[in-house]
N, C-alpha and C positions, 0 to 999 in steps of 0.2 A: 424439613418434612415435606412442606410446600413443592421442593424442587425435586424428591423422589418421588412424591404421587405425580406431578409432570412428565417429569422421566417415563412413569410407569405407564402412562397415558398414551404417552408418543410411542411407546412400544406396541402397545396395542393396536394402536392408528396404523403404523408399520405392518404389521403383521396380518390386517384385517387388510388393508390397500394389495399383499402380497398374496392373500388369497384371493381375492378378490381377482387380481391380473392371473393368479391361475387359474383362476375359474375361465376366466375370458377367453383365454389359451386354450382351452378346450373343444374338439370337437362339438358341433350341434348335428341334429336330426335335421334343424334345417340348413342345412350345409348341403346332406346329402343331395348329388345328383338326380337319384330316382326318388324324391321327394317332391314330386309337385303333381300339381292340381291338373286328371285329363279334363278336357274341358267337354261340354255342349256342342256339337256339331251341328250346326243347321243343315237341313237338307232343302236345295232349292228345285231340285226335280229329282222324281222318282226313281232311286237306285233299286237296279234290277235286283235280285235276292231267289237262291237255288236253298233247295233242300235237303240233306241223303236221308233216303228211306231204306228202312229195316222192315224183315219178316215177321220179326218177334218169335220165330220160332224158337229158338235159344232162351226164351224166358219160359213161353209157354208148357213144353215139353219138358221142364227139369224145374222141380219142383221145392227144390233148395233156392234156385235162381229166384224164384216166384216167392217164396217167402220172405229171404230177404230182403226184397224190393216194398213190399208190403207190411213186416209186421214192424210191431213197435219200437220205435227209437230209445235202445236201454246203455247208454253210453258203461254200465259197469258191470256187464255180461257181453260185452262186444258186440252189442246191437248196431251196428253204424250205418247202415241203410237208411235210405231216405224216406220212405216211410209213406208211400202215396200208392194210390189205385190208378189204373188207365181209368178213362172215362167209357171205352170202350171191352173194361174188365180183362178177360185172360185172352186174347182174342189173335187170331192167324190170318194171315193174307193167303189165296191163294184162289185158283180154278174153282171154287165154289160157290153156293148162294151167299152162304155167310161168308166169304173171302170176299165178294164184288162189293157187300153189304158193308165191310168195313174199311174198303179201300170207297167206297164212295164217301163214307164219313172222313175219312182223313183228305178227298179233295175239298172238302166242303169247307173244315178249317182251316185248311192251307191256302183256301181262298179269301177265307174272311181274316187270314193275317196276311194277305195281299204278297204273298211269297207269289214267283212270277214262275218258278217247275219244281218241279220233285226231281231227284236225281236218285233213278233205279236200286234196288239191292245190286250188286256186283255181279253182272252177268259171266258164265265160266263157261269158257268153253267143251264143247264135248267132243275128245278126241276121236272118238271110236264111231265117229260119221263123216262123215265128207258131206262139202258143201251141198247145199242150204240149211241141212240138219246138225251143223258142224254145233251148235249152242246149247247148254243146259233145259231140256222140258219144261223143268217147273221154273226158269228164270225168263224164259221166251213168256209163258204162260202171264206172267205179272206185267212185262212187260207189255203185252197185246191187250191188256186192260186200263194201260193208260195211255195207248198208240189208239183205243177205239175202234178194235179190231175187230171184224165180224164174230158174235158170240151166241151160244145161245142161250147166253148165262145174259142179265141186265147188264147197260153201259152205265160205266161210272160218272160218266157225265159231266167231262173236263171243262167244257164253256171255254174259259180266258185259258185258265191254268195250261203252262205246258209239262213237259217232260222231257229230262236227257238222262242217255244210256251210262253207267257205271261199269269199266270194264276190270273184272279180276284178275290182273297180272302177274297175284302170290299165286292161284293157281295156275294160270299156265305156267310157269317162268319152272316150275316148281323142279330141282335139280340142277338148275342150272347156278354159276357160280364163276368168279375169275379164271378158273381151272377147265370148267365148261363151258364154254361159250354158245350162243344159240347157232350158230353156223357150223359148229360142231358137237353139237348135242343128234342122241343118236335117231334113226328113219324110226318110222312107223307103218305098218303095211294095215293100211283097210278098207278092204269091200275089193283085196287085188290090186289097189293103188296106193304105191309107195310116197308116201310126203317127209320132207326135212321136218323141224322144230318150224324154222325159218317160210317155210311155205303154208305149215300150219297154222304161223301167225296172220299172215296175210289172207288168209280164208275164211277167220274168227274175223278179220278188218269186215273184211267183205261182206261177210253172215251180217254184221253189227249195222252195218250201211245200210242195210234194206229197210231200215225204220226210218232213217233221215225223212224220205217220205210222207212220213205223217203226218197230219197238219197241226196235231198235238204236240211235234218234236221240234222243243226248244232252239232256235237260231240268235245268234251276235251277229250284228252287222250283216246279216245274210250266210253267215255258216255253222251247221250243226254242229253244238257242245260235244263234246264227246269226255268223260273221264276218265284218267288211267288212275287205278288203286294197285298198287302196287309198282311202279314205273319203276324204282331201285332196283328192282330183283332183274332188269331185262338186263342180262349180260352180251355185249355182243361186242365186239372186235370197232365193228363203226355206225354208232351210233345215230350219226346224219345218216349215211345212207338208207337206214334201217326208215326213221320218222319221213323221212322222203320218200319212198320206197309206199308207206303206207299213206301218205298222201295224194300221191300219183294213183295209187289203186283205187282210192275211192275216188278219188275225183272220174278218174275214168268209168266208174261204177254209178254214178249218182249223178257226176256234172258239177255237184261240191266240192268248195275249199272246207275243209272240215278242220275246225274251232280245239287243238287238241290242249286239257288241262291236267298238267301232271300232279296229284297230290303226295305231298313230301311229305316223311314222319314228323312230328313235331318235334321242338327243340333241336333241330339237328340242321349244323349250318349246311346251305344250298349249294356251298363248292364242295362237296362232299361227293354230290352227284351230279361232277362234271363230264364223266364217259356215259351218261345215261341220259338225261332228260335233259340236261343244259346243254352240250355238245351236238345231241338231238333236236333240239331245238325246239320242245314245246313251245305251243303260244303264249302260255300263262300256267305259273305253278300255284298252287296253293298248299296250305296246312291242315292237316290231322287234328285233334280235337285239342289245345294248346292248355286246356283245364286237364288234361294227365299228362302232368310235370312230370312222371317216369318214379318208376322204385325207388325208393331213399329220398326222395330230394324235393326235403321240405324246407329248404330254404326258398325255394321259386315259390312257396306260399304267400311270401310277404311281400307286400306289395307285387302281387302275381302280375294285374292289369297293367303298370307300367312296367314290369321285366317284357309281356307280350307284342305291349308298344315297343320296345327297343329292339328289342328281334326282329318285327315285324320290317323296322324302317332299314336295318343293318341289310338284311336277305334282301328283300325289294330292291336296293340302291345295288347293292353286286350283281343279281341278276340284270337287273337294266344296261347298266355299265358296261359288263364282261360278254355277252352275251346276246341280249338285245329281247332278253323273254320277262315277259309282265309278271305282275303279280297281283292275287284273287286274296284277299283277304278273309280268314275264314273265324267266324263265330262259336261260342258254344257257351249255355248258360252253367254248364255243372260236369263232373267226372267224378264216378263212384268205383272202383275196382271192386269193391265188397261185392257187391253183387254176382259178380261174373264167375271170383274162382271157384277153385274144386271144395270139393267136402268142409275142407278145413279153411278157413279165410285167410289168405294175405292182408295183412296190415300197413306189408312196407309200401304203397301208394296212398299218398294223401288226398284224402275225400275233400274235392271242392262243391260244396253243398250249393242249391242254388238260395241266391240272394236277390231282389231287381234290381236295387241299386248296382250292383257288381255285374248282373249280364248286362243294364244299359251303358257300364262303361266301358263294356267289351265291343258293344255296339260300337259307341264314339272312337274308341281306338280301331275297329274296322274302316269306319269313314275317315276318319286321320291317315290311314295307308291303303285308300284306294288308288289301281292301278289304271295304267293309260286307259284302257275298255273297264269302264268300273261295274264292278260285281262283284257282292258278298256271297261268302255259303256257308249254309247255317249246318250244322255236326252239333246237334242232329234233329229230326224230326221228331223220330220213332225206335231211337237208339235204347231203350228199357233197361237193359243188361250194362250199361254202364251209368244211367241216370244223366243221361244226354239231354235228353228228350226235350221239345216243347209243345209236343201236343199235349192235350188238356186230360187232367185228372181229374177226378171225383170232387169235388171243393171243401166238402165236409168230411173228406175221410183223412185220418192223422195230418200231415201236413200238406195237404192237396192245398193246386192255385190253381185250379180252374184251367180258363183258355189267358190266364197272365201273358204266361213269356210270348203266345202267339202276339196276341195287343202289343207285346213291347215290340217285336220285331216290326210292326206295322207303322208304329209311332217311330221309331228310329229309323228305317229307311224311305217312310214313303212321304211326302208333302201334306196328306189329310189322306 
């Protein structure tokens, strides 16, 4: 009997040692690759930090937009909006008392989060003028209120802060395609004079240049920022020539080497668009708001912060490499789609709600892949319509922070 309960023992033993080594044979969590710790970055001098500014018209004006951004977080009636007030309530930029009024308020905290420009709403061209008047009225208009341009409306009263121009390249570009090239994309006849596509762009260069000027208009190293939104869409036969072509123009215009930053869609690798902005030769690309992971794909949710480090370092090191164009690391503390669609909500984009702890590690992973000329840009300031945003909410209204994510921005890139 002795020697069966033995027996029966050692089986056991057996059996517990074989699970045991299965168990051991198993994958872990911490095994995984994207499993580790971003860290604390010190900063020992102050990294410069750009902003893009929105109109807010797109919230104001539509009143679904505005709700959703505002009412109550009810996750079991599809409430998914975030759920905050501006500080500056429903409110527009523009040519106005009240438009100077609330573009002074937003330089005021864009100061006191030690961001060093604002980076325009997306200036568009206007076709149906020839040059000086070749640009959008009301995009010139916002812009001459942070250039401090004679008004006889109040100045907003930029001090330190600068500003650089944001150029909309989905509008002009707009038709064009592999099939269309911009060198053969069709004339235009106005005011009697006939223009290419191709000479229209250089005229929009041109119009843009005459801000460089300003003593508010943001310089690197001694040349004006300039950014293209939209740079994918410029189809054209050659590419260098093209970014050459428009650098030679200004420079002969201004006497500047002009700073050009191409912004890529996010998620989307950078040899993608090698007949366009790489080939072309921007100085530095950067990223679209890397918090909308794109329709369906909620897997980039998990562990979101180091999938945008591993992008971040993959694109950086091919552009360098291949090419020889830098790379601008760009920020954003949240991505809302709720907000923005039509009548009925789109669900299939996943809402990255803001967190601090989550936008300061977005921070440290910016400082982790800063490039040769370092500079962050934050997406967004003023973005509303997607819950971008780090200007300050109401603090006590549903889940308002205040002026938070400004402070974090300030505490992450600057020394004190």
């Amino acid at each position: 009997m002795k020697n069966k309960r033995n027996q029966l023992f050692g089986i056991i033993a057996i059996a517990i040692a074989f699970c045991s080594c299965k168990k051991d044979e198993n994958p872990s969590i911490d095994d995984h690759p994207l499993n580790y710790t971003i860290p604390e970055v010190a900063v020992s001098t102050d990294i410069p930090v750009g902003a893009y500014l929105y109109t807010t018209s797109n919230i104001v004006n539509d009143n679904i937009r505005w709700t959703r951004l505002t009412e109550t977080f009810d996750l079991n009636t599809g409430k998914i909006g975030p759920y905050v007030k501006p500080e500056l309530d429903r409110y527009t930029l523009g040519a106005t008392d009240e438009g100077v009024y609330n573009m002074t308020k937003i330089v005021e905290w864009a100061k006191a989060g030690k961001i060093d420009f604002l980076i325009s709403p997306a200036v568009k061209e206007n076709p149906n003028a020839l040059y000086p008047m070749n640009i959008n009225k009301e995009d010139s208009l916002l812009v001459n209120q942070l250039g401090e341009h004679p008004s006889e409306l109040a100045s907003v009263k930029m001090g330190t802060l600068k500003y650089a121009i944001s150029l909309d390249l989905n509008n002009f570009c707009g038709g064009l395609s592999n099939n269309l090239l911009l060198e053969n994309a069709p004339t235009i006849t106005v005011s009697g004079t006939t223009l290419t596509r191709e000479q229209r762009l250089y005229n929009y260069m041109k119009r843009i240049s005459d801000y460089f000027s300003d003593e508010t208009y943001y310089h690197t190293n001694g040349k004006p920022v300039l950014v293209f939104i939209g740079a994918e869409r410029l189809y054209t036969a050659d590419s260098r020539k093209i970014y050459d072509n428009i650098r030679a123009l200004i420079k002969e215009h201004t006497g500047k080497d002009v700073y050009i930053i191409a912004r890529q869609q996010q998620w989307t690798p950078s040899a993608r668009f090698e007949y366009f902005f790489m080939r072309g030769k921007a100085d530095a690309v950067t990223m679209d708001n890397m918090c909308n992971v794109g329709g369906g794909q909620w897997d980039r949710t998990y562990l979101l912060n180091r999938l945008i480090n591993e992008n971040f370092k993959i694109n950086k090191e091919y552009m360098a490499t291949n090419y020889g164009v830098d790379f601008i690391p760009s920020v954003s503390p949240s991505f809302n789609n709720y907000i923005s669609s039509a009548a009925t909500p789109d669900y299939n984009y996943p809402a990255i709600y803001k967190k601090d702890s989550d936008f300061k590690e977005r921070c440290n992973v910016a400082k982790m892949n800063l490039g040769t000329n370092q500079m962050v840009l934050v997406e967004s300031f003023n973005n509303w319509m997607y819950d971008s945003q780090i200007e300050p909410t109401v603090a006590d209204y549903g889940n308002g922070y205040g002026t938070q994510y400004l402070d974090i921005v300030r505490q992450q890139f600057k020394v004190k």
